[in-house]
C-alpha positions in Angstrom: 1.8 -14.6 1.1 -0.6 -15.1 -1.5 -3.8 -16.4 -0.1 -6.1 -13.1 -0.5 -7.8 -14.1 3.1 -4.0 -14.3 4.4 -3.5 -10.7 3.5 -6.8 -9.5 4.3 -5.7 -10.5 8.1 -2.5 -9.7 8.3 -3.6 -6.3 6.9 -6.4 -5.5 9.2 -4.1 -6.5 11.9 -0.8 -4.5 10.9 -3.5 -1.1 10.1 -5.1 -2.0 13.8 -1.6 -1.6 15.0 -0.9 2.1 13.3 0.0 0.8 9.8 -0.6 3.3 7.3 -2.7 2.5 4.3 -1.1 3.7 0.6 -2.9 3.5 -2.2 -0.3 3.8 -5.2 -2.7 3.8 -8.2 -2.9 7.6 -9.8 -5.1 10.2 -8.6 -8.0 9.3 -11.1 -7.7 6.0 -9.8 -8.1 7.0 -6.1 -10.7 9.6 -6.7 -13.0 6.6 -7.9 -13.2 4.5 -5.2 -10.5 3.7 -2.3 -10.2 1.6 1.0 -11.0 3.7 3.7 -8.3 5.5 5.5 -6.3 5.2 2.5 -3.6 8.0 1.3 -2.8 8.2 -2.1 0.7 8.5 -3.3 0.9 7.1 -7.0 3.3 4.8 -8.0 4.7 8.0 -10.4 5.2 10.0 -7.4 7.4 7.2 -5.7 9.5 6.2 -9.3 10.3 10.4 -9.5 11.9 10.2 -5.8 8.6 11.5 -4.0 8.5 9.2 -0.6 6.3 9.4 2.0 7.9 11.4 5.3 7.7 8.8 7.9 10.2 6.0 7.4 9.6 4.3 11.0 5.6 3.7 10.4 4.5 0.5 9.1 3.2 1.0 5.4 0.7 -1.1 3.8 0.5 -0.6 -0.2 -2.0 -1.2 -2.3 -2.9 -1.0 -6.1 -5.6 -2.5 -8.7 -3.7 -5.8 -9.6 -0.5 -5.7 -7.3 1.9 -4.9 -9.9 2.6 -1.0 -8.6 2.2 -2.4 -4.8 5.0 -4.7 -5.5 7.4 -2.3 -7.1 6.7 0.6 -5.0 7.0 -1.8 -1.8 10.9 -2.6 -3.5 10.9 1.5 -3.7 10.4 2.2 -0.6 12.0 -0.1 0.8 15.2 0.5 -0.9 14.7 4.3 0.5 15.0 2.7 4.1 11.6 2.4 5.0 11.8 0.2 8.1 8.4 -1.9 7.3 6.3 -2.0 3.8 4.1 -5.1 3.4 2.6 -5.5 -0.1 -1.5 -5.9 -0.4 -1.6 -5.9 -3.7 -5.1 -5.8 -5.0 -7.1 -3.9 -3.1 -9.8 -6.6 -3.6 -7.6 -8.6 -1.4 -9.2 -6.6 1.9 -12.2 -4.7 0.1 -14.8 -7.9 0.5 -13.2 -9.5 3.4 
């Protein structure tokens, strides 16, 4: 999907339903400005074998550009995360 008002949708719909919102940009990153309701769990956290606890929640991941989003979405995933849908941007939802 990469129509930025397509995810902005589908995300409000999938966080409306429980989803959990991970930002993957580093913690300077984070502490400057993030979506609200956002965790943070940098994309360096997730490539050194940190994972998030919860393997049966819906995760949403976001970055700046989509680059982390996308590789810590193949991460995850290949960690068995049941469901990880891919942002990208975090403009994508910020102004929507």
């Amino acid at each position: 999907m990469s129509n930025p008002h397509e995810k902005c949708h589908e995300t409000k719909r999938l966080l409306k339903q429980g989803a959990r919102l991970v930002d993957v940009r580093s913690e300077y990153e984070f502490s400057a400005g993030a979506l609200q309701g956002a965790i943070n769990h940098p994309m360096q956290w997730l490539s050194a074998g940190q994972h998030l606890d919860d393997k049966e929640t819906p995760i949403v991941v976001y970055c700046a550009t989509g680059a982390r989003s996308l590789a810590a979405k193949q991460i995850l995933q290949m960690a068995g995360f049941k469901e990880v849908h891919d942002l990208g941007g975090f403009k994508n939802i910020q102004f929507c």
